[in-house]
C-alpha positions in Angstrom: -0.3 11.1 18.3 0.7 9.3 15.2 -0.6 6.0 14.4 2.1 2.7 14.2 1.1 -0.1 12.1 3.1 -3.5 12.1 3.2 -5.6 8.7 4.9 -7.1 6.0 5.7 -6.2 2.5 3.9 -7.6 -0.1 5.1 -5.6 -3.0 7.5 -3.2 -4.0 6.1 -0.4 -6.6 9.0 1.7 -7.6 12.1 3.2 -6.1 9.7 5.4 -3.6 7.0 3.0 -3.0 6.0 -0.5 -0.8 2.7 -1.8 -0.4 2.1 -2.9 3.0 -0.2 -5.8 4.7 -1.2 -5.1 8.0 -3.6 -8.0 10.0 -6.4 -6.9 11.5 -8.5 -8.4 13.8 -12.2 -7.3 14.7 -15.2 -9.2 16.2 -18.6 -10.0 14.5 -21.3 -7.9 15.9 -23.6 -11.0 15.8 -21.9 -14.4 15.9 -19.0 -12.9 18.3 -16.0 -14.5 16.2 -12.6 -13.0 15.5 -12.5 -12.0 12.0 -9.1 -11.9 10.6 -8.4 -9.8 7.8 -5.4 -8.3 5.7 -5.7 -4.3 4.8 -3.1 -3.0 2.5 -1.5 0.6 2.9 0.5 2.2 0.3 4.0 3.4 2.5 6.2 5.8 1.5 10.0 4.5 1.4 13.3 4.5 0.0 13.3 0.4 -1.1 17.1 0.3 -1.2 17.9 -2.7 1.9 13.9 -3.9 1.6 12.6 -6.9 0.1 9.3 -8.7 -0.5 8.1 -10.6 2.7 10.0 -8.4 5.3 8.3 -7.2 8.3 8.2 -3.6 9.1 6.8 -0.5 11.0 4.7 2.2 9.5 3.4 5.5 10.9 0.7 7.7 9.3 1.8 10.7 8.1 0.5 14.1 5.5 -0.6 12.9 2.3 1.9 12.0 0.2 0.4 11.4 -2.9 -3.2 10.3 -4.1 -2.9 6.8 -1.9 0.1 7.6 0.0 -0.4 8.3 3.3 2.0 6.6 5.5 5.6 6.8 5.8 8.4 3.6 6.5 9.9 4.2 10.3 11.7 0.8 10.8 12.4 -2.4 8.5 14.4 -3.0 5.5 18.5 -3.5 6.2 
């Protein structure tokens, strides 16, 4: 089973390319807060119909490239 990721698009590399922000949430081993942070996953993607602060869905995939490893599934127009 394939990993799904929700996030937005922070920037758009090239033709091929979106850099994606996904929030994630994790608890401090110690103090017991929720610790919210923002991890960014180079996505594989045809950028024609997506723009910079959409929301979209991502699923892991083969490697792509050197830091490609995920590919677009839903998002964009």
């Amino acid at each position: 089973m394939k990993r799904r990721l929700a996030g937005v698009v922070l920037s758009i590399s090239n033709d091929t390319t979106l850099v994606v922000g996904v929030n994630v949430v994790s608890t401090h081993r110690i103090y017991k807060k929720q610790i919210h942070r923002m991890k960014r996953f180079h996505v594989h993607a045809n950028t024609e119909g997506v723009n910079v602060g959409d929301t979209v869905e991502i699923e892991e995939s083969r490697p792509i490239s050197k830091t490609k490893r995920w590919v677009l599934v839903k998002g964009g127009k």
